[in-house]
C-alpha positions as CSV (number, residue, x, y, z in Angstrom):
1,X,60.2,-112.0,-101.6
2,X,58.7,-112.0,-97.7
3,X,54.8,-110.8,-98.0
4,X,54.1,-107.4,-97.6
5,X,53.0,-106.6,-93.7
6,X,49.1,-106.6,-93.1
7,X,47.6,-103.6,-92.5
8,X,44.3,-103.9,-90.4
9,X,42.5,-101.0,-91.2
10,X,42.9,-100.9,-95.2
11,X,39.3,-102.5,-95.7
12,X,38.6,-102.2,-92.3
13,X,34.5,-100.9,-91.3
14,X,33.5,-99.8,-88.1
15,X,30.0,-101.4,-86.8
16,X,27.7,-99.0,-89.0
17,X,30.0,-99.0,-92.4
18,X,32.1,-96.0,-91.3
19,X,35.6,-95.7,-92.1
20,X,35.9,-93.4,-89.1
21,X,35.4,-93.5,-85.2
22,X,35.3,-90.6,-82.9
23,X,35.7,-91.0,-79.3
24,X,34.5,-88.1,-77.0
25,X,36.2,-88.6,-73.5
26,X,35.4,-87.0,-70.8
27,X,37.8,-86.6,-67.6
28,X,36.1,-86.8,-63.9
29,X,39.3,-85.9,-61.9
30,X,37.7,-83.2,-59.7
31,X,37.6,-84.2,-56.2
32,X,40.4,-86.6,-56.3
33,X,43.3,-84.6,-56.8
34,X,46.0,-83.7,-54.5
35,X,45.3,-82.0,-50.8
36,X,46.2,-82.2,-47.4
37,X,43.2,-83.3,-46.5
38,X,43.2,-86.2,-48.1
39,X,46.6,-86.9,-46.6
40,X,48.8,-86.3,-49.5
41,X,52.4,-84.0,-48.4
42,X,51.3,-80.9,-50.3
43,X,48.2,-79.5,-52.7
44,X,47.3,-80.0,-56.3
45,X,50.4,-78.5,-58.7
46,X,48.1,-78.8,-62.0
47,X,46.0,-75.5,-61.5
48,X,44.9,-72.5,-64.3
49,X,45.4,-69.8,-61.1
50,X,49.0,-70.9,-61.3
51,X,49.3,-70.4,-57.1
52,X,51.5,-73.4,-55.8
53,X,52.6,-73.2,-52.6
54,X,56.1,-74.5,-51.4
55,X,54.6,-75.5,-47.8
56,X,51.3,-78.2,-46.9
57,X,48.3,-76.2,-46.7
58,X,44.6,-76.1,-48.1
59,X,44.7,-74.4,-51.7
60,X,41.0,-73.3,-51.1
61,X,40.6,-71.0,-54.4
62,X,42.2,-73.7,-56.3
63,X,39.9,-76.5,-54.9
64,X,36.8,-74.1,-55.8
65,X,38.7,-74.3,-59.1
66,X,38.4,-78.2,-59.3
67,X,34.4,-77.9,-57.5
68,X,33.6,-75.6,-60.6
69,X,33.8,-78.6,-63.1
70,X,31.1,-80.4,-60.8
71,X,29.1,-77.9,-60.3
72,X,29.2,-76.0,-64.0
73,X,30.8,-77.5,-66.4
74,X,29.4,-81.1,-65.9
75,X,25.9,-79.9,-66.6
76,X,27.2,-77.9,-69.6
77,X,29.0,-81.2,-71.0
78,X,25.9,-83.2,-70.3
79,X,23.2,-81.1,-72.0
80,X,25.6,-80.6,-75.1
81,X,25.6,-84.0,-75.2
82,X,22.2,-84.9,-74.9
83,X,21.3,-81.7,-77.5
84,X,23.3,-84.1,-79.9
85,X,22.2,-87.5,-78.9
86,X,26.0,-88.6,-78.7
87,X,27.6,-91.0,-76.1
88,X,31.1,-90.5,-74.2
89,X,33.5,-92.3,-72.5
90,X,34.1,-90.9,-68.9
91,X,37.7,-91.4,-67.4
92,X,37.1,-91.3,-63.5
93,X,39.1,-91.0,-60.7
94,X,36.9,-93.2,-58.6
95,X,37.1,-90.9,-55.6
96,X,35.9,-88.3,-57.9
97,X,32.8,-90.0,-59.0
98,X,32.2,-91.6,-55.0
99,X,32.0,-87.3,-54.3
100,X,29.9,-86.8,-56.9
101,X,26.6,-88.6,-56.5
102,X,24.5,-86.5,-58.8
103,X,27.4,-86.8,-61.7
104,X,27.5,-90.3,-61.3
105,X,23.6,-90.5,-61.7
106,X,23.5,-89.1,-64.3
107,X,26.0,-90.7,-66.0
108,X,24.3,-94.1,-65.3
109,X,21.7,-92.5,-66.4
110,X,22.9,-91.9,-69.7
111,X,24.0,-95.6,-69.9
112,X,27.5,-94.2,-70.7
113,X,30.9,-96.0,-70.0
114,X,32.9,-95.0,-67.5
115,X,36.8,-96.0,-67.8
116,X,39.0,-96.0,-64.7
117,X,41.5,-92.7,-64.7
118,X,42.9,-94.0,-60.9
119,X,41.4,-94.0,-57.6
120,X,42.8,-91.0,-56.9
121,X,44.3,-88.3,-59.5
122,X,47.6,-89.2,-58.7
123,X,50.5,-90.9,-60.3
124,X,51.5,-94.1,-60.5
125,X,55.0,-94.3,-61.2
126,X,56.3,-94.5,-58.2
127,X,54.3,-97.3,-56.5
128,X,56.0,-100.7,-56.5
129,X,53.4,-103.6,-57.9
130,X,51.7,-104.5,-54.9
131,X,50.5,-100.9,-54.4
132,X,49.8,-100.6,-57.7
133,X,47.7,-103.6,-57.8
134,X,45.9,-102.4,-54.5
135,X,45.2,-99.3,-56.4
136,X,44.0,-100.9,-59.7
137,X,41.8,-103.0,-57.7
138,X,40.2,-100.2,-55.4
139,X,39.4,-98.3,-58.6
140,X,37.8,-101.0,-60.6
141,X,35.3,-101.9,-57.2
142,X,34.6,-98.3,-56.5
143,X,33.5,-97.3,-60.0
144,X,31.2,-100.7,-60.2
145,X,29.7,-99.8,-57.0
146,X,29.3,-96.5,-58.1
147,X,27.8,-96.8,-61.6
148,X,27.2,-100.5,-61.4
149,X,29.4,-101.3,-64.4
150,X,33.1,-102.7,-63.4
151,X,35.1,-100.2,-66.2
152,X,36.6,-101.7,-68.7
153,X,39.3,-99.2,-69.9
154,X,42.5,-97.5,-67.8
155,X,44.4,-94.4,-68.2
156,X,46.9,-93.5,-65.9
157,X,47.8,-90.1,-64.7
158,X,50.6,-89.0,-67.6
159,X,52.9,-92.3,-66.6
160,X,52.4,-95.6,-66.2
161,X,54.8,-98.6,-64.4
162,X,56.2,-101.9,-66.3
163,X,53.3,-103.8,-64.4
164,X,50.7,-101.5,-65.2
165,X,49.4,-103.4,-68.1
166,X,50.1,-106.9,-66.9
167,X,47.9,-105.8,-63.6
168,X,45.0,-103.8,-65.3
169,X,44.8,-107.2,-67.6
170,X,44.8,-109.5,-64.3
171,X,41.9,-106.9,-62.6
172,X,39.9,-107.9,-65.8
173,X,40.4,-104.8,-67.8
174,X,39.8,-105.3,-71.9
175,X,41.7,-102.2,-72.8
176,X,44.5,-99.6,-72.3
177,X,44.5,-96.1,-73.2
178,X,47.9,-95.0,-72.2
179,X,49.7,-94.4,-75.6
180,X,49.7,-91.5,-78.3
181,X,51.5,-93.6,-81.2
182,X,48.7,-94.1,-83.4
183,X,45.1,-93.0,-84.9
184,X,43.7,-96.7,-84.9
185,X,44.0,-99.5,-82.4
186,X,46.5,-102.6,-82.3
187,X,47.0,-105.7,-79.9
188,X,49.7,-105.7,-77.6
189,X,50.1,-108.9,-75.7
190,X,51.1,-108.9,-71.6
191,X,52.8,-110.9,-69.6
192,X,51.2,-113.2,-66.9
193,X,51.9,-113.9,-63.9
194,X,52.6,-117.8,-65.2
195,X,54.8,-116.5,-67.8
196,X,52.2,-117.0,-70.7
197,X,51.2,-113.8,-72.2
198,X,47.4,-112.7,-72.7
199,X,46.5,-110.2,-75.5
200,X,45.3,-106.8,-74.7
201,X,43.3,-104.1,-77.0
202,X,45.4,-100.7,-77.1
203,X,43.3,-97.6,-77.8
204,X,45.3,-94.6,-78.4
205,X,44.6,-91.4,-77.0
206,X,45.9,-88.1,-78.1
207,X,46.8,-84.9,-76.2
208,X,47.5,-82.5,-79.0
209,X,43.1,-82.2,-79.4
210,X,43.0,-82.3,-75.6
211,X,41.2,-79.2,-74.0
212,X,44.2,-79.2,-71.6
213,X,45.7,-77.2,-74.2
214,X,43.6,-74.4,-72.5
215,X,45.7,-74.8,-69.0
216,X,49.3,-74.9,-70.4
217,X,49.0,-72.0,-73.6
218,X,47.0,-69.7,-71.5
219,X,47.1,-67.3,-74.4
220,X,44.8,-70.3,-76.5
221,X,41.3,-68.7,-77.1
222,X,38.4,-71.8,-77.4
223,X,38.4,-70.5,-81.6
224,X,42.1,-71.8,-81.9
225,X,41.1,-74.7,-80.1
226,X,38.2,-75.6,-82.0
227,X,40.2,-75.1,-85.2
228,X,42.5,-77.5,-84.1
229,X,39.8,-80.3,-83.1
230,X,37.7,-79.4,-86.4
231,X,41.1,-79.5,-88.4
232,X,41.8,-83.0,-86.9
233,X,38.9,-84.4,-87.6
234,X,38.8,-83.4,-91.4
235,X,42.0,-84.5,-92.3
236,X,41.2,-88.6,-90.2
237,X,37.5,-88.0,-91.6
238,X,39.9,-87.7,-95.5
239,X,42.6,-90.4,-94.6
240,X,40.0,-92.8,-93.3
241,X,38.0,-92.5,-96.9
242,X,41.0,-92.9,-99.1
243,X,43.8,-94.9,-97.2
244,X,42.0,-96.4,-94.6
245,X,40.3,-96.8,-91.2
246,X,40.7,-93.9,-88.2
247,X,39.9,-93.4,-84.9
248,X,40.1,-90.0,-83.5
249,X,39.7,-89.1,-79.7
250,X,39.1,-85.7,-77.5
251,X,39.7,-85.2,-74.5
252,X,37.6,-82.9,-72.3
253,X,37.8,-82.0,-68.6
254,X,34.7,-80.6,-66.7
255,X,36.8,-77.5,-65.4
256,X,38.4,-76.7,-68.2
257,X,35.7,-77.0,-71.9
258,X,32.9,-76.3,-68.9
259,X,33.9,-72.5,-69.0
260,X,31.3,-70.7,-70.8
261,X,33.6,-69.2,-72.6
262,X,34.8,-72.3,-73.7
263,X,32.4,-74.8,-74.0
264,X,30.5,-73.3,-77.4
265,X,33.7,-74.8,-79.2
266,X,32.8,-78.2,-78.1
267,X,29.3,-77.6,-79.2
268,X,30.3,-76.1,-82.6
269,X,32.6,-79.2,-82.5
270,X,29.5,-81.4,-82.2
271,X,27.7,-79.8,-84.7
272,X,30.4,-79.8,-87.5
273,X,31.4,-83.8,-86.8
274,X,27.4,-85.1,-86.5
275,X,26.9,-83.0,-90.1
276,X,29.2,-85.6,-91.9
277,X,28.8,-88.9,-93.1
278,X,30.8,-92.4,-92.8
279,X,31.4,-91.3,-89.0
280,X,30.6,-93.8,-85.9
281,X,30.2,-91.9,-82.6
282,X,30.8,-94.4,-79.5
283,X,31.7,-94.9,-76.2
284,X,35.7,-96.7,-76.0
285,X,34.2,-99.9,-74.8
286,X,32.6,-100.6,-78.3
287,X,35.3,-99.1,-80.0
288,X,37.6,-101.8,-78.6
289,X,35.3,-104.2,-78.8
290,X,34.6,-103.7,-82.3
291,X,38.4,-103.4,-82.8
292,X,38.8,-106.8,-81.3
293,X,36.0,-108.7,-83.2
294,X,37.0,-107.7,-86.5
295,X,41.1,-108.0,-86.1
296,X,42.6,-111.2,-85.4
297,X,45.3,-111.3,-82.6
298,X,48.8,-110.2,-83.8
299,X,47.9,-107.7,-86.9
């Protein structure tokens, strides 16, 4: 009879002995979406005022909208973070970050990753590779002049091309975030340009614990929400202690969790997920990294 297939994470330990790994990610897309001004054909769609225009003109109360994050939310995110000692992963749109000085500050100052989310908050799908590349590229050097770190990470705006991998991999990128299909991560191997193939760490994300639940069920109150998060992470924190290794992630946005109506959830969050044991908090970096030292290429 052929072996039974491996399964990586049965005995598997995260750097400090735990059995699970949460990943707190936090989305910097405010400043870089869509508008006129920036030369794009019409404003931002992806609003909570739900006022999108069929003509090219300056969405002001839905910029303010976006400016809110920067100016309220980020500092709310930051000292909930600091009250609990934890590290996150920040997803930038470069262009975001290069607007945001004081952000950016004190993100470095932090010593916190920052993953590339796009130059700009815009999709990729339609560009053809070498625009693509070109915007890969422009991302990676802006957020390494920014915070001084070249990113490591990627996730794309929703979609991603057939190249997208093969050209974050080429840029020098370790990992790729664009996939929902698991709770742990796995090797995926890309294409190179010479027709070898090079392997590539794949850390799932997940939408379903994403605060951008808050934007598209308006009706969602931040109690529902942080059920949901609190309800995810018992059940991984269970699975990871009797069938083997987890990773959970959520995703946060400045404008959305930095509400003060919302933002007590992630803190309740926080303080019901640093309570329990056999749980390693960290940045995606070392979660990959980890990932990558531990499970040989191809299981």
């Amino acid at each position: 009879m052929p072996a039974a297939p491996k399964n990586p994470r049965a005995d598997f330990r995260w750097p400090d002995g735990s059995r699970l790994a949460l990943s707190i990610v936090v989305n910097v897309e405010e400043g870089a979406e869509h508008n006129i001004r920036d030369g794009d054909k019409g404003p931002e769609p992806v609003d909570e005022l739900g006022a999108v225009p069929k003509k090219p003109m300056r969405m002001h109360g839905s910029e303010s909208n976006y400016l809110y994050g920067i100016k309220a939310g980020a500092p709310r995110i930051l000292r909930i973070l600091d009250q609990h000692g934890i590290e996150a992963t920040w997803t930038a749109a470069a262009l975001a970050l290069e607007r945001a000085p004081e952000l950016a500050a004190a993100i470095r100052a932090r010593g916190d990753e920052v993953a590339a989310h796009g130059y700009r908050w815009t999709h990729q799908f339609w560009m053809d590779e070498a625009k693509e590349r070109e915007f890969i590229t422009k991302a990676a050097e802006s957020i390494e002049r920014t915070i001084g770190t070249r990113p490591s990470g990627w996730l794309s705006r929703y979609l991603h091309t057939d190249n997208t991998r093969r050209l974050i991999a080429e840029a020098g990128f370790s990992y790729h975030m664009d996939d929902y299909s698991d709770d742990f991560p796995f090797w995926d191997r890309v294409e190179t340009a010479d027709g070898a193939s090079k392997p590539m760490v794949i850390l799932p994300y997940a939408m379903d614990s994403n605060d951008m639940k808050f934007w598209l069920a308006p009706s969602l109150t931040a109690k529902d929400w942080l059920d949901y998060a609190v309800a995810t992470f018992d059940e991984l924190h269970a699975e990871s202690q009797e069938v083997g290794a987890r990773m959970m992630s959520l995703g946060l946005h400045l404008r959305i969790i930095g509400r003060p109506g919302r933002i007590g959830a992630f803190r309740k969050f926080l303080d019901h997920v640093t309570a329990q044991d056999g749980v390693w908090i960290a940045c995606r970096r070392k979660i990959a990294q980890a990932f990558a030292e531990a499970v040989p290429i191809g299981d």
